[in-house]
C-alpha positions as CSV (number, residue, x, y, z in Angstrom):
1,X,168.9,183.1,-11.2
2,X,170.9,179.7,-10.4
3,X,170.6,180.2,-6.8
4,X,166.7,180.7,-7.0
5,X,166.1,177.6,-8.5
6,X,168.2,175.8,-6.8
7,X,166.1,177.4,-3.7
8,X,162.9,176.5,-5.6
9,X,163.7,173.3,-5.9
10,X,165.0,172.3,-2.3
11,X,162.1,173.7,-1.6
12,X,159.7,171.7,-3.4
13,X,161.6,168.6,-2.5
14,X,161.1,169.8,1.2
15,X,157.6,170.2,1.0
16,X,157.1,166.7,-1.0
17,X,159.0,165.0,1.6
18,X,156.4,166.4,4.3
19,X,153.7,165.1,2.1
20,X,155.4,161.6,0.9
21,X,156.7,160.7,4.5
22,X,155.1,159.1,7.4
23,X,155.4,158.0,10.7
24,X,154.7,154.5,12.4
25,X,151.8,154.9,14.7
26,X,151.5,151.0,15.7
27,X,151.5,151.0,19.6
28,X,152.8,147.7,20.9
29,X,151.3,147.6,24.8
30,X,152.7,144.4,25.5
31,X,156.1,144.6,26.6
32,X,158.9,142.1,26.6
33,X,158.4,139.2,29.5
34,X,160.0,140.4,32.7
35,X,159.8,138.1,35.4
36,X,158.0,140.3,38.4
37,X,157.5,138.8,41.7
38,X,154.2,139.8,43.7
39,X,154.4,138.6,47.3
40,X,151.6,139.0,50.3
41,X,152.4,138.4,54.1
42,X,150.9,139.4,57.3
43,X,152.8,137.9,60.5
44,X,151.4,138.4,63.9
45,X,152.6,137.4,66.9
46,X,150.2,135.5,68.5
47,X,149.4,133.2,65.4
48,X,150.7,130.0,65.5
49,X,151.1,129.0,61.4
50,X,152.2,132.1,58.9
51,X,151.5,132.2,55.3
52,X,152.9,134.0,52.4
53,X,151.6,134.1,48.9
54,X,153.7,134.4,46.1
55,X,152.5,135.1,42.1
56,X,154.0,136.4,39.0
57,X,152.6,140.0,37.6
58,X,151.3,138.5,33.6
59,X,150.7,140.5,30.7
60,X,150.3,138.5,27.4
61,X,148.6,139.1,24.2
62,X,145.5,137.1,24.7
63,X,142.9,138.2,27.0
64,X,143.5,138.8,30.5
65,X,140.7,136.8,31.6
66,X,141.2,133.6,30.0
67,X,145.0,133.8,30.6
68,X,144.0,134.2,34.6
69,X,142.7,130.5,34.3
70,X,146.1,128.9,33.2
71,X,148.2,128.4,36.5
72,X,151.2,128.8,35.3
73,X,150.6,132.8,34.7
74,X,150.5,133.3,37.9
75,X,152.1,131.2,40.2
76,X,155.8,130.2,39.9
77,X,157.0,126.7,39.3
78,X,158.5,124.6,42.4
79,X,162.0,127.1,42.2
80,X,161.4,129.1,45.0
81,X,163.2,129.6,48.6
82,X,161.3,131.4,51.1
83,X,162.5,132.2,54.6
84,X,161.9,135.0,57.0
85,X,165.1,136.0,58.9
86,X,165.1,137.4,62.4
87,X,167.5,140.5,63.0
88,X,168.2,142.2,66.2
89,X,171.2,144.9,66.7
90,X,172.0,144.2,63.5
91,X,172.5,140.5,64.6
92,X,170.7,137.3,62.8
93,X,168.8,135.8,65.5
94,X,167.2,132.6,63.3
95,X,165.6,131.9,60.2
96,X,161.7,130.5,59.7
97,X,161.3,128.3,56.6
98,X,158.5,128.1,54.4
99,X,157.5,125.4,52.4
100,X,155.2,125.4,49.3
101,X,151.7,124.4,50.3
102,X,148.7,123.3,48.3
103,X,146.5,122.0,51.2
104,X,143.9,125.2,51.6
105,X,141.1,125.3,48.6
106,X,140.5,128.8,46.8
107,X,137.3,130.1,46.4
108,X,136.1,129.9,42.7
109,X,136.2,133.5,41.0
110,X,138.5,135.4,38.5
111,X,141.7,133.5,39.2
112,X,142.4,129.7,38.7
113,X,141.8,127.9,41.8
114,X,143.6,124.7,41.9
115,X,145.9,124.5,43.2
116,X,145.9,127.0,45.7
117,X,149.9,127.7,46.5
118,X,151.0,129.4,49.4
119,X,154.1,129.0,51.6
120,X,153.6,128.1,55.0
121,X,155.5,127.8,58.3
122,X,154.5,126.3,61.7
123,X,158.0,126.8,63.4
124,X,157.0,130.7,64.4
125,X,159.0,130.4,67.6
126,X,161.7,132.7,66.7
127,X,159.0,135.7,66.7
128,X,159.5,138.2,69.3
129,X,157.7,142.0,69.4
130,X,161.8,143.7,69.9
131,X,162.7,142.3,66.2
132,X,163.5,143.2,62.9
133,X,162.2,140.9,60.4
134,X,163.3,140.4,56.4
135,X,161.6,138.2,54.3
136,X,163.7,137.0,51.5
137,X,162.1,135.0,48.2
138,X,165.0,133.4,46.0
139,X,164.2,132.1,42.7
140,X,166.5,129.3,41.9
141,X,166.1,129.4,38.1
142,X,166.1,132.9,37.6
143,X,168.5,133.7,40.5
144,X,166.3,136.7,41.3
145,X,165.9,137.5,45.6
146,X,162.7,139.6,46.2
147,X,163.2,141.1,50.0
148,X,161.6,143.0,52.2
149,X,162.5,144.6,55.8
150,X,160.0,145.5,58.8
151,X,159.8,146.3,62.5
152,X,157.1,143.9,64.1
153,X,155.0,146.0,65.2
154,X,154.3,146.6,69.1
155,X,151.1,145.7,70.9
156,X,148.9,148.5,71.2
157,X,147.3,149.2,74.4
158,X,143.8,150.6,75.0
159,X,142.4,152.0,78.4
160,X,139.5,153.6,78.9
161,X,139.3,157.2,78.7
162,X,139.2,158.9,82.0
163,X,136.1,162.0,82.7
164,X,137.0,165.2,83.5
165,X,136.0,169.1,82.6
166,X,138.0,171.0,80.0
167,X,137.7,174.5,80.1
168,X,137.2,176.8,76.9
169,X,138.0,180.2,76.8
C-alpha cells in the first residue's frame, strides 16, 4: 500500500510539473556582430583602371532600410589593404595596389550614396592572360584577410560557322 502511494504521488507530481512548467519561446534573430567582408571585382584585360568594392554584411535591430542610409553599416572605415597578386608556376610575379577612392557618384536608391567607396588601381600592367591572380583584403584593425584565387580567363575566339550537309539516318 506504501509503494502505491508513493507511485501515486510521483505521479501526480509528474503530471503537475507537465502542467506548471514552460518553455522559453523568445526567438532572438539578430545574432552577435560578426564582422563579414563582402567584396566585388571584375578584372579584364584590356581595361586600363580596375575597381573593387568592398562592404560589410549588417544586421541590426532597427530596420533594415533606415540602417542602409548610415555609412558606416556598410562600408569599412579607412583600415583596409587591398592588393591583387600575380602568381605564375607557383611564383609571385608582382603585386597591383588599390587605393580607397571616393571620386565616382552613386546613383540615389536603397543604399547611402555619399560617399561612394571603391578601391581603385591604374598600374594594371602586371596583367597577363597565362596568370593566376589572388586578391587579398586585410583589415588592419580586425587583422582579418579576405582572399580569393582565379585563372584569368582566356580570350575566346569566334569564327563563323562553316555550311555543309549532315546526313540523318
Amino acid at each position: 500500500m506504501k509503494t502505491k502511494l508513493i507511485l501515486i504521488t510521483l505521479l501526480a507530481l509528474g503530471v503537475a510539473g507537465v502542467f506548471f512548467t514552460s518553455c522559453n519561446n523568445d526567438l532572438d534573430i539578430v545574432a552577435p556582430y560578426k564582422d563579414t567582408t563582402v567584396v566585388y571585382c571584375l578584372i579584364d584585360l584590356n581595361d586600363t583602371v580596375h575597381y573593387v568594392r568592398i562592404h560589410k554584411a549588417f544586421l541590426g535591430a532597427d530596420n533594415a532600410y533606415e540602417m542602409a542610409q548610415y555609412t558606416d553599416s556598410f562600408y569599412h572605415k579607412n583600415v583596409l589593404s587591398v592588393k591583387l597578386e600575380r602568381w605564375k608556376n607557383n611564383q609571385l610575379y608582382g603585386v597591383i595596389n588599390f587605393t580607397r577612392d571616393s571620386s565616382i557618384a552613386k546613383d540615389t536608391g536603397l543604399f547611402a550614396n555619399t560617399p561612394n567607396i571603391i578601391y581603385k588601381s591604374e598600374s594594371c600592367n602586371l596583367l597577363s592572360a597565362d596568370s593566376k591572380y589572388r586578391l587579398v583584403v586585410r583589415n588592419s584593425e580586425t587583422g582579418s584577410v579576405v582572399t580569393s584565387v582565379t585563372q584569368m580567363i582566356q580570350p575566346t575566339l569566334i569564327a563563323n560557322p562553316s555550311s555543309g550537309t549532315i546526313n540523318l539516318y
